[in-house]
N, C-alpha and C positions, 0 to 999 in steps of 0.2 A: 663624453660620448655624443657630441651633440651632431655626428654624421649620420648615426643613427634615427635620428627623427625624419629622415626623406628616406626609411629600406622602402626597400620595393617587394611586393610577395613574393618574388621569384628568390630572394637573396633569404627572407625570412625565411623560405621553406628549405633553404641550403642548411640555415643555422640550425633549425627544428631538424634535419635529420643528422646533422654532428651531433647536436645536445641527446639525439637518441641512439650512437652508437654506445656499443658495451653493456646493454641493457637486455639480459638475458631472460631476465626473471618477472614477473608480473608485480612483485612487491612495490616497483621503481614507479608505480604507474602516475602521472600529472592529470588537475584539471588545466588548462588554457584557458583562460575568459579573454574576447577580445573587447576594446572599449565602444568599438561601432562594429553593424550589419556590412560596413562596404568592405574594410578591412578583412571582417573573417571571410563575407562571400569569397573576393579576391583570393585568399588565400587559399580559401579551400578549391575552389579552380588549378591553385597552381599543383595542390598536392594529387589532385586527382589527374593532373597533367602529366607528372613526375616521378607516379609513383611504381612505374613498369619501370624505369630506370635507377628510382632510387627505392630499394623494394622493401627498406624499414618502416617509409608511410606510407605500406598497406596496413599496419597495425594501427592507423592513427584513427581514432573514433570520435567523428563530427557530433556534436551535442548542441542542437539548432535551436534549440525554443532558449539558450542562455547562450548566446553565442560564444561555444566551446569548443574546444577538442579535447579527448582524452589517449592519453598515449603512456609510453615509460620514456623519465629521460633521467640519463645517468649524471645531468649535469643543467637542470631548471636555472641557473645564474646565469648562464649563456645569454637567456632569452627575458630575462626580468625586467629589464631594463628600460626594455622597446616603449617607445610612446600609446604604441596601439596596443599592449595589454597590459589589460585590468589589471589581473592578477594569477596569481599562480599559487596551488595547493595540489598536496597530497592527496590523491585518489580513496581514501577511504575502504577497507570491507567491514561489513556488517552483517549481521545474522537475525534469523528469521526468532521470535520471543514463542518460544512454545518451552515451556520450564522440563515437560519429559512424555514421553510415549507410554502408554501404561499397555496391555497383552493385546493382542489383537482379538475380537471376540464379532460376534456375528449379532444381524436385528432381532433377535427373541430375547437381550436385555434388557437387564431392570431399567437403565438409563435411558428407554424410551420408551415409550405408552405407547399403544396398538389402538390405533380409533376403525371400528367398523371393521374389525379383524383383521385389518390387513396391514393399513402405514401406519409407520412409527412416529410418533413427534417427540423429537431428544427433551429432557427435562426443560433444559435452558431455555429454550422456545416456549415452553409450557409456562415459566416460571416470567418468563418477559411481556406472558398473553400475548402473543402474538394471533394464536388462534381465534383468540376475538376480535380480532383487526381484520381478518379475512373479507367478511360478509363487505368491505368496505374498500378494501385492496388487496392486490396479491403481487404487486410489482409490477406489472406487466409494461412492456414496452420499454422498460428501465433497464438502461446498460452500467453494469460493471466490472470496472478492471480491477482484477486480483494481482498487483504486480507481486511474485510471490514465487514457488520454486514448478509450476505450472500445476496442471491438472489433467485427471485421468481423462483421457476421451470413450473411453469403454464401460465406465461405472453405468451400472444401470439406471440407478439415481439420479446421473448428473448429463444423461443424451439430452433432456430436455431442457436445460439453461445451459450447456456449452457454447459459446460461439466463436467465430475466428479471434484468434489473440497472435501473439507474436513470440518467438523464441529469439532472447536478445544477444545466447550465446553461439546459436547459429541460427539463422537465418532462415536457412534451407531447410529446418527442421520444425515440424510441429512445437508447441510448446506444451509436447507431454510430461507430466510431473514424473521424477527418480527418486523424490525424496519422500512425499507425501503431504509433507504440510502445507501444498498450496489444494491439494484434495480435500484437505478437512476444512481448511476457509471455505471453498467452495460450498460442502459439502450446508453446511450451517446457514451457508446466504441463501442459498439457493434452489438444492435439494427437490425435488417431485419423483415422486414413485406412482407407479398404481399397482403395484404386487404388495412386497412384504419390506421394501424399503421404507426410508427417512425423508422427514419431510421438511426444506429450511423453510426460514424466516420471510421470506419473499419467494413463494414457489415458482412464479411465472415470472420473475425477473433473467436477464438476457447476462451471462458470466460472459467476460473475455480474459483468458489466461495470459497473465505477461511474466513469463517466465525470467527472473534475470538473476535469479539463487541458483546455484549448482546443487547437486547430490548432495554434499553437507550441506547446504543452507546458508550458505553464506557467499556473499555479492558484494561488488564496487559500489562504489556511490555513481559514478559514470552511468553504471547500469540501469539506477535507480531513475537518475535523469533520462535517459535514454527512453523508461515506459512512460515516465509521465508525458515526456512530449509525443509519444505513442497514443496514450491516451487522449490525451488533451488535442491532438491533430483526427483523433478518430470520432471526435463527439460522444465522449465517455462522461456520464454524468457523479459518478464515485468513482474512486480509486478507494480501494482496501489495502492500508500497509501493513501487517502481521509482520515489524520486525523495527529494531532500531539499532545505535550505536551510542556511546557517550561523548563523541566529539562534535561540534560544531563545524559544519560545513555552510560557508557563503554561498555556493556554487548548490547545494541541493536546496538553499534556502530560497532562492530565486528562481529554481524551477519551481519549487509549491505555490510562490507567489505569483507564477506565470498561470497556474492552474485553478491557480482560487480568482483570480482577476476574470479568466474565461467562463467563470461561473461553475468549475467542476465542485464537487465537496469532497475532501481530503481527509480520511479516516486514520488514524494510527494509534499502534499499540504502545503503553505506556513504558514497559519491559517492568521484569521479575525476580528483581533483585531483594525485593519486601525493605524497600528505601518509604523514608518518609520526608524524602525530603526533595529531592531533582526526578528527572524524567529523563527518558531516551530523548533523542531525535529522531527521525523530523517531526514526530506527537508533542516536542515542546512548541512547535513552531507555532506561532501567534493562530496563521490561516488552515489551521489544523483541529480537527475535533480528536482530543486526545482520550485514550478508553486503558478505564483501570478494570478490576477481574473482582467478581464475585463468588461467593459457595452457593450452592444450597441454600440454604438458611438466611439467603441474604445480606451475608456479613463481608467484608472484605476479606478476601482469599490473600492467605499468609504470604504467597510469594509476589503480591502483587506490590508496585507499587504505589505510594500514597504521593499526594500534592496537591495545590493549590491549582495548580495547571492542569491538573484532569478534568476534561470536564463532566466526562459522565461516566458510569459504572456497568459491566452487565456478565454474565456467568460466564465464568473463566475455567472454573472447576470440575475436573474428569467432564468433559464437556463429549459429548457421542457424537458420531459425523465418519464421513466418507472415508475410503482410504482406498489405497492399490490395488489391483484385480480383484475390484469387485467387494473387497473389504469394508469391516468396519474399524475407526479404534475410538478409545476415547482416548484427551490431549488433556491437558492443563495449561494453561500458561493467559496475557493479556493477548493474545493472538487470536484466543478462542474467544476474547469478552468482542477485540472489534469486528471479526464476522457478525456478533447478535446485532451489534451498532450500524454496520451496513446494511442490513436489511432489513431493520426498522426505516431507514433514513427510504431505502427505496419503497419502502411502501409506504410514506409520504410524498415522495416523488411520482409517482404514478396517482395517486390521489390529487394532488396540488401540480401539474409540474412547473418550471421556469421561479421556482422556492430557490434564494441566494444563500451560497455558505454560510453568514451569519443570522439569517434569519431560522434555517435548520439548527443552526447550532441554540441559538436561543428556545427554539421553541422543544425539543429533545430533554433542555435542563428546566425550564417550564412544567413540562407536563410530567417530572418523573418522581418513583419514590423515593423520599427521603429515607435512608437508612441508618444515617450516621450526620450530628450533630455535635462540632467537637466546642465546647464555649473557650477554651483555652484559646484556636489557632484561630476556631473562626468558619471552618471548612465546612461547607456542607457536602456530607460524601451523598450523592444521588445515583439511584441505580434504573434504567431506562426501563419506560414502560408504553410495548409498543401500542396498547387500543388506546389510550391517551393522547399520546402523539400523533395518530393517525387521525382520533376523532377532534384532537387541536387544528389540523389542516383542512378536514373536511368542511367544516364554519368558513363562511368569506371573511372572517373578522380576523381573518392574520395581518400581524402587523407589521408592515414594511420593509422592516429590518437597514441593515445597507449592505 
């Protein structure tokens, strides 16, 4: 095939729309990685040249920060071959880790304490002290991207850390939540009331909704890619993942490491399968602070995962927080532990800020309770403790990390 090493983009985007005839369905969907920036730019000029006459690359979806596309092709060998790309994989979907929904019940619950009559503070927050971290930070200034199934813009709770986010399955559309569980992450980071609402973990920290799960919760990897270079282009200093898969993807591995290289810090949940042994992705990934789930009692919550690769722990359990007009619910799952975790980390960042992903991640496992000490595996299971961590940043004696 050695003619193929001088195509020209005009010829590659011919072959890129053969290889995507007969492709009805979203199942078929490809990553594209190209192996240089001139190649994809070039290319993506030609599809965007092309694509009012060849109208299957309007479905093709540029993924810039790993220079990508994502599309359906009914026939990826066509195009494997070419000198100028990397590689080629399966498009992935994946779902959001919340183990189950329990009734929908309103703020005069047990599952949160009433201070000064009026706002709530859910257990979890209680149990993380977070409220003793206050007097010191409250997040403020600190951006977070929720990439996740969006979030309510009407909760009373949540007018005041809402900010512009992005809707990845349309564009033109707010990135209002249909499912809810990107409401209760919300709801747990970031949360202020001054009625009879909840109060999260970083009250005056700044949410951005990146919507890229649908109504069932579940999302491409394309997608996933898609926020983070959302993020990461927007000066986002956390991303909250609340969800994973068990496949190995190169192509989302490379965008976290595009995000951890710009200084963002990458949060994910560990999933709830009550394994004690592997982890989801992208929470396995190296440049990732991976979060297992706790009860009550401090113990590890049975559906949580266990490993070596978690690095921290925090309340996972019937966890209370935001929901749909105006609702409450409690959730379960590691989804609910990494909300406590991003909102710890941001009110470390607003106390300290320009703190590097592994210096946060050290200092988080540093400062926390130990709960569990296994001598058999080795594991120190640790569960975050935010006036610790806070009052660890606040001292000029952090250390450098890399």
């Amino acid at each position: 095939m050695g003619g193929r090493s001088i195509v020209k983009p005009s010829t590659f985007v011919e072959w890129l729309h053969g290889a995507m005839e007969g492709t009805d369905n979203n199942d078929r969907k490809h990553i594209i990685r190209f192996s240089d920036v001139n190649h994809y730019s070039a290319c993506l000029r030609q599809i965007k040249r092309l694509k009012k006459k060849m109208t299957r690359l309007q479905e093709v979806q540029p993924l810039k920060i790993i220079h990508a596309i994502s599309c359906s092709l009914q026939s990826p060998e066509l195009l494997a071959d070419l000198p100028f790309i990397q590689s080629i994989e399966t498009d992935t979907r994946m779902k959001v880790h919340a183990a189950k929904a329990l009734t929908s019940i309103q703020p005069t619950s047990s599952s949160a304490k009433s201070t000064s009559g009026a706002q709530n503070i859910p257990w979890g927050i209680r149990h993380i002290r977070a409220p003793q971290a206050w007097s010191k930070s409250k997040g403020e200034h600190i951006h977070i991207g929720v990439i996740d199934t969006g979030a309510d813009y009407t909760h009373p709770d949540l007018r005041n850390c809402l900010s512009h986010g992005v809707n990845l399955l349309n564009r033109y559309l707010l990135p209002n939540d249909d499912n809810g569980h990107g409401t209760h992450i919300a709801g747990t980071i970031a949360a202020s009331s001054r009625q009879r609402g909840i109060i999260g973990v970083a009250p005056q920290a700044l949410i951005h909704p990146v919507k890229a799960f649908d109504h069932q919760g579940s999302a491409f990897v394309s997608d996933i890619i898609s926020g983070i270079d959302w993020c990461v282009k927007n000066q986002i200093n956390i991303i909250n993942m609340s969800f994973g898969m068990k496949t190995y993807s190169k192509a989302l591995e490379s965008a976290v490491r595009n995000a951890y290289e710009s200084g963002v810090i990458v949060v994910a949940s560990s999933g709830n399968e009550g394994k004690k042994a592997g982890i989801d992705y992208p929470a396995r990934l190296r440049q990732v602070i991976a979060v297992g789930a706790t009860t009550r009692r401090g113990q590890i919550a049975p559906f949580s995962n266990i490993s070596k690769k978690i690095d921290i722990y925090a309340p996972g359990e019937k966890v209370y927080s935001t929901w749909l007009r105006g609702k409450y619910h409690e959730l379960s799952g590691t989804s609910m532990a990494t909300s406590h975790v991003t909102g710890v980390i941001a009110l470390m960042l607003a106390r300290k800020p320009g703190l590097k992903p592994m210096q946060v991640k050290s200092i988080i496992k540093k400062n926390a309770k130990l709960i569990l000490k296994s001598s058999k595996s080795g594991i120190g299971i640790k569960e975050i403790n935010a006036m610790r961590a806070v009052g660890a940043v606040s001292s000029k004696t952090v250390s450098s990390g890399n």
